[in-house]
Kinemage of the C-alpha trace (Angstrom):
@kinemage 1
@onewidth
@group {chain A} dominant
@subgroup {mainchain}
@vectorlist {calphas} color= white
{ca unk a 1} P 0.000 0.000 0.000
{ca unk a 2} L 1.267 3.708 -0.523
{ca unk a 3} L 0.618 6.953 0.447
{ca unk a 4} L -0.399 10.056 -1.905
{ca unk a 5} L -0.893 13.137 -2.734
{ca unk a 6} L -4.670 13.053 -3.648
{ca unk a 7} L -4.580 15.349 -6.619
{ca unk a 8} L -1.025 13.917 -7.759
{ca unk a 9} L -1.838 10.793 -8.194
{ca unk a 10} L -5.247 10.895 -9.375
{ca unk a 11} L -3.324 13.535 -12.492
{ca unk a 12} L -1.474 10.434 -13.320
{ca unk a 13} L -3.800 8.118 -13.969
{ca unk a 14} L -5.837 10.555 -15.829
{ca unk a 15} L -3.298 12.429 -17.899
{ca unk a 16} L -3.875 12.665 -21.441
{ca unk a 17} L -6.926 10.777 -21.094
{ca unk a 18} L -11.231 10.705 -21.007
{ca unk a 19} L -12.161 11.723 -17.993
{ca unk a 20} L -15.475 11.924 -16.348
{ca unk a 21} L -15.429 13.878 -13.226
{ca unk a 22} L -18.163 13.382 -10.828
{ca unk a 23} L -19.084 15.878 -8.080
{ca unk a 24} L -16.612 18.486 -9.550
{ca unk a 25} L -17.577 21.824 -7.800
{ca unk a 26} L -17.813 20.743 -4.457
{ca unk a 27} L -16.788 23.728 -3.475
{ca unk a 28} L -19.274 25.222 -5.204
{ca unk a 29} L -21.223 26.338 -1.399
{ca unk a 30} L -18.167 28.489 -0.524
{ca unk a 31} L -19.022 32.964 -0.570
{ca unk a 32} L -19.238 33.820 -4.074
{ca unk a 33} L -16.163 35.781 -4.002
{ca unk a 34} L -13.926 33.136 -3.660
{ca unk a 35} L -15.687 30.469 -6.015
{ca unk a 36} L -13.113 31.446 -9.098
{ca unk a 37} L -10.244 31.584 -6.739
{ca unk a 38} L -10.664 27.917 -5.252
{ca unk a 39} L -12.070 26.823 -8.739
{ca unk a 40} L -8.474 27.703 -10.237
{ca unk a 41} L -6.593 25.812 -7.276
{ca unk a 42} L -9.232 22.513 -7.420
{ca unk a 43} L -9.118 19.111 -8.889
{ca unk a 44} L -11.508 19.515 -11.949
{ca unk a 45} L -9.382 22.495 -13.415
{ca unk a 46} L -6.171 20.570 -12.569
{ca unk a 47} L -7.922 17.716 -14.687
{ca unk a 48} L -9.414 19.841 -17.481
{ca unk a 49} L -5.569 21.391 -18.026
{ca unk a 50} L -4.116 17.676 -18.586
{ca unk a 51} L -7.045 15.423 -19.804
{ca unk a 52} L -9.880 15.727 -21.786
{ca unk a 53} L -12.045 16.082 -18.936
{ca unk a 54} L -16.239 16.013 -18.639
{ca unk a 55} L -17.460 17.103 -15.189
{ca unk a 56} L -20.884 16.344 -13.520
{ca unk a 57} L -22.227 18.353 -10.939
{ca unk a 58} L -25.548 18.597 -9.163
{ca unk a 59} L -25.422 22.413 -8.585
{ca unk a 60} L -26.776 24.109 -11.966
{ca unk a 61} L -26.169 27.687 -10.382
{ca unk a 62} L -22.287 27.112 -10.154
{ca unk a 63} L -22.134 25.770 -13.358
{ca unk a 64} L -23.955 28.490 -14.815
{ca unk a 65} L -22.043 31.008 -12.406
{ca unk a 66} L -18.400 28.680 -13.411
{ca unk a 67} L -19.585 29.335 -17.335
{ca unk a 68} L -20.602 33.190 -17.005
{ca unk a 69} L -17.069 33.884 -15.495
{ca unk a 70} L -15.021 31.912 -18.089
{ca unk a 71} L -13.830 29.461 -15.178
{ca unk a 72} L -15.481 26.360 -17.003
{ca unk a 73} L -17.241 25.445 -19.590
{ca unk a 74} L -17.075 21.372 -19.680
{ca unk a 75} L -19.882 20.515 -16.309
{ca unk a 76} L -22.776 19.211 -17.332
{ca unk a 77} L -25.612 19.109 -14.492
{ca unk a 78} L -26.555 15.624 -12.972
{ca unk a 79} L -27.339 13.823 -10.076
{ca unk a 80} L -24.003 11.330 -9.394
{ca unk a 81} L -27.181 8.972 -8.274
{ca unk a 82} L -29.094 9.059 -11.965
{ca unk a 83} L -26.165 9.207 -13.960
{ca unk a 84} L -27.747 6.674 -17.398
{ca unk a 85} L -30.062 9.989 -17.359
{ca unk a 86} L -27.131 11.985 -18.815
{ca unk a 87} L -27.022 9.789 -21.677
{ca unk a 88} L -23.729 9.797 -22.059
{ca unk a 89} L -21.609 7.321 -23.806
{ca unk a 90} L -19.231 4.620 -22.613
{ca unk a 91} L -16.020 6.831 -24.026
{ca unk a 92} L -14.295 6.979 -20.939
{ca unk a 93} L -10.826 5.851 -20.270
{ca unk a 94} L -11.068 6.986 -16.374
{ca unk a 95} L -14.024 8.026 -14.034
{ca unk a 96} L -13.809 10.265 -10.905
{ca unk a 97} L -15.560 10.340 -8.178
{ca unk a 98} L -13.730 12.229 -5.630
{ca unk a 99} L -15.104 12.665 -2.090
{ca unk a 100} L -18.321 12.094 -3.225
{ca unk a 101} L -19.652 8.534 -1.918
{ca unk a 102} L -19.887 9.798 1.682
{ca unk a 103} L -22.458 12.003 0.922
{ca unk a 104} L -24.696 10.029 -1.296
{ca unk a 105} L -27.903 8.305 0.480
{ca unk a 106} L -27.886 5.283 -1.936
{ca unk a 107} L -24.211 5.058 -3.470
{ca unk a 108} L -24.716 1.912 -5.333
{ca unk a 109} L -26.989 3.957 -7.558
{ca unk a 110} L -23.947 5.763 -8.568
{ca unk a 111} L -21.970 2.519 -9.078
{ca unk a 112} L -24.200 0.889 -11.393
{ca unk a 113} L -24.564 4.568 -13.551
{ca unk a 114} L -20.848 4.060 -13.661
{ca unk a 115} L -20.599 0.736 -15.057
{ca unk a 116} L -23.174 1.461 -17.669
{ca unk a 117} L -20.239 4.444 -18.690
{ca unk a 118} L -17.631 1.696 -18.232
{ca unk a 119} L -15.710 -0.082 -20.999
{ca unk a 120} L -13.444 -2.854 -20.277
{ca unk a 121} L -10.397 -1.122 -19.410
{ca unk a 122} L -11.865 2.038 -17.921
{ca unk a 123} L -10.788 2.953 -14.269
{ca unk a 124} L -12.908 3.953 -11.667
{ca unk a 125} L -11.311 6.393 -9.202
{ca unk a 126} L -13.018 6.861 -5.435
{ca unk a 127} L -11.289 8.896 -3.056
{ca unk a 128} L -13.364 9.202 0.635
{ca unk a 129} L -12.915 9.526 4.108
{ca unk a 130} L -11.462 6.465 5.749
{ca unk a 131} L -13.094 5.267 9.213
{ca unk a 132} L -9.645 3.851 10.401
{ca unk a 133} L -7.952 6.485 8.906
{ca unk a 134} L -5.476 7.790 12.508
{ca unk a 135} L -6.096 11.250 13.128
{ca unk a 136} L -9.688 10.861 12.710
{ca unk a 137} L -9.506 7.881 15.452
{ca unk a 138} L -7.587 10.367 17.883
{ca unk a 139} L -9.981 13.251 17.545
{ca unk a 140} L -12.884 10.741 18.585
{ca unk a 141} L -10.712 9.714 21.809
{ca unk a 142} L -10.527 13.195 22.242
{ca unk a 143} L -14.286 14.641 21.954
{ca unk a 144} L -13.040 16.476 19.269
{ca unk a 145} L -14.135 14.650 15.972
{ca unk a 146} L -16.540 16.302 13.445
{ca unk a 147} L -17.754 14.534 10.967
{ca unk a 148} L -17.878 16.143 6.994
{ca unk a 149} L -20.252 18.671 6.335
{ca unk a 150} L -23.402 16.565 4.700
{ca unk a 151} L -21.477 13.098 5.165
{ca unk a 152} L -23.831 10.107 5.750
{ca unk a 153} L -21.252 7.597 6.822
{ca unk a 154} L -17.848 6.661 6.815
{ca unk a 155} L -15.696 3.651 4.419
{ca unk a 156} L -12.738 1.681 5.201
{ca unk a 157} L -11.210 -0.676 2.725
{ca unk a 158} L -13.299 -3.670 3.382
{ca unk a 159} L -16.609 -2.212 2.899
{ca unk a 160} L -15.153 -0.522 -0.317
{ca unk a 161} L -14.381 -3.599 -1.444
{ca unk a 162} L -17.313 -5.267 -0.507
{ca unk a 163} L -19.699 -2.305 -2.457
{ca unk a 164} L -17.480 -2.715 -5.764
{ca unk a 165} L -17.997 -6.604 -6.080
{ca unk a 166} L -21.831 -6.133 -5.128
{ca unk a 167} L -22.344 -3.834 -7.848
{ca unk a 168} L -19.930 -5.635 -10.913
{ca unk a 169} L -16.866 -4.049 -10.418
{ca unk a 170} L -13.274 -5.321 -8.947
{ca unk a 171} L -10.639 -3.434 -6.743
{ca unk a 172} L -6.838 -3.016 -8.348
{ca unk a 173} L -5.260 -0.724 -6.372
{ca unk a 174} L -5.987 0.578 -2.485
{ca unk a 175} L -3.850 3.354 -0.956
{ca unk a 176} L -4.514 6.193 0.732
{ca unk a 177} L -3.456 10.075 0.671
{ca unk a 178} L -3.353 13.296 1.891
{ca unk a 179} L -5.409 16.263 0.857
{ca unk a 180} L -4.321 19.366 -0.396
{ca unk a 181} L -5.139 21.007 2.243
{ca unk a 182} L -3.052 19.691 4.380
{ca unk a 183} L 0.228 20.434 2.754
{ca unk a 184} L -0.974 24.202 4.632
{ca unk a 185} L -0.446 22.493 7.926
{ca unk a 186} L 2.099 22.874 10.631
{ca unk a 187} L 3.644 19.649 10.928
{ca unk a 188} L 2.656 18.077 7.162
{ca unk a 189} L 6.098 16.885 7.039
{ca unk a 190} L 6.350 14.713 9.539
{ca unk a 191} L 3.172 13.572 9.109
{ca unk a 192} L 3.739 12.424 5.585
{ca unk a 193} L 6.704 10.798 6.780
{ca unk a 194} L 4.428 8.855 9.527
{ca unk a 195} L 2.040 7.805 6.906
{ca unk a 196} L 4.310 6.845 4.600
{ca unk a 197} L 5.660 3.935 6.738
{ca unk a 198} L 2.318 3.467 7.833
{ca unk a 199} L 0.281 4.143 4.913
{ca unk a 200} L -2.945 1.899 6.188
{ca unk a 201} L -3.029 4.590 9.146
{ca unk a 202} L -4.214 7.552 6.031
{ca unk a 203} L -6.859 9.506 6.532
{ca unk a 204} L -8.229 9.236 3.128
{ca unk a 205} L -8.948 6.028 0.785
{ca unk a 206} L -7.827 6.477 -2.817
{ca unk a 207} L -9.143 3.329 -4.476
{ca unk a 208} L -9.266 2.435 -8.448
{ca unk a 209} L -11.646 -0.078 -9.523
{ca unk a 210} L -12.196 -1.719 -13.176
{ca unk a 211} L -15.554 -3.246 -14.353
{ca unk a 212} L -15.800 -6.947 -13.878
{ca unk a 213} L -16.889 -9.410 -16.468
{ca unk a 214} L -20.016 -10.633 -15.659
{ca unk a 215} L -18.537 -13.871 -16.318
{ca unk a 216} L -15.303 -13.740 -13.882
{ca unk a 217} L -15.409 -14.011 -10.370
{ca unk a 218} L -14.456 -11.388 -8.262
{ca unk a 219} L -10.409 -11.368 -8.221
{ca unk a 220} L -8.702 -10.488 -4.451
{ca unk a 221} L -5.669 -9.314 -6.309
{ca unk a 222} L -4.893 -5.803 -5.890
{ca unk a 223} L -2.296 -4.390 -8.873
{ca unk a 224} L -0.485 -1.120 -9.106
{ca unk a 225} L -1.791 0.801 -12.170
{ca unk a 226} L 0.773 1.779 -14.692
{ca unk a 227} L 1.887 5.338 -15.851
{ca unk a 228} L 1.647 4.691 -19.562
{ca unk a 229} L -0.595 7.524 -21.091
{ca unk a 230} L -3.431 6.406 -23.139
{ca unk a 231} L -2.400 5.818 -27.159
């Protein structure tokens, strides 16, 4: 297992690729002042600079706010849990859904719109919270924990697992990361170094699934994904 830099590695498994991006503008709630400003520094512009990226976001007022501004113009509106509605086709070498599954009240409805978008090779990328994750753990021992704004519950890698073979889909690579974020904190340093030796201690999940043939059964092997751009 490693430890990441969210945005990092999710860049290089999507560079120079199809991407869907699911739940996008997350940070679409923020003052309206600083929407363009944390749209510049987030994921989906990061993406639409080094992939051909479509996003999906529930929130038709940012993307018509994102649009008017000349921020972006590639986010379609759609609920992540009635994605075949979109219509869109299976052209997708890699799907995001970053920090979204925590919120959703039925995320296997997202799944399955997923695999309908799915070819055989496509990657499915879920970054969320992890329920084991350390820091999280010691805040709870200490009164202190607070759990994501509009969060429903919390995933470790089991349950992850678990929700990918139920709905047709098999896990290749689990590791988890760091947000950016917290590169802004006082001791990030050491704490990478921590959770680099002890990467199952991360307080995120970053884990890539591939669509399972309805034929196979579901394969425990986890692999590391390669680098190689798509041809």
């Amino acid at each position: 297992m490693n430890y990441y830099s969210k945005t990092q590695r999710i860049l290089e498994i999507c560079r120079g690729r199809r991407v869907l991006h699911i739940g996008c503008v997350g940070f679409a709630d923020q003052q309206t002042n600083e929407r363009v400003s944390l749209a510049e520094k987030s994921l989906h512009h990061a993406l639409t600079q080094s992939a051909q990226t479509t996003g999906v976001d529930y929130s038709r007022e940012a993307i018509e706010y994102f649009q008017q501004n000349g921020v972006f113009d590639n986010v379609i509106c759609g609920n992540a849990e009635s994605l075949p509605e979109l219509g869109l086709k299976p052209d997708f070498d890699v799907i995001v859904a970053g920090d979204i599954i925590e919120h959703l009240s039925n995320p296997g409805k997202m799944l399955d719109g997923i695999r309908v978008m799915c070819r055989p090779d496509t990657l499915v990328v879920i970054t969320t919270a992890h329920s084991f994750g350390l820091l999280s753990y010691l805040r709870h021992l200490a009164n202190r924990f607070v759990e994501g704004r509009e969060h429903v519950f919390t995933m470790n890698m089991q349950n992850l697992e678990n929700i990918a073979e139920r709905h047709g889909f098999e896990v290749v690579e689990v590791a988890t990361c760091h947000q950016d974020h917290a590169t802004t904190q006082r001791f990030f340093k050491l704490g990478r170094a921590f959770f680099r030796r002890f990467p199952k201690l991360g307080g995120t999940l970053l884990v890539v699934f591939r669509k399972r043939p309805r034929q196979e059964a579901a394969s425990p092997e986890r692999r590391q994904i390669g680098m190689s751009r798509a041809a």
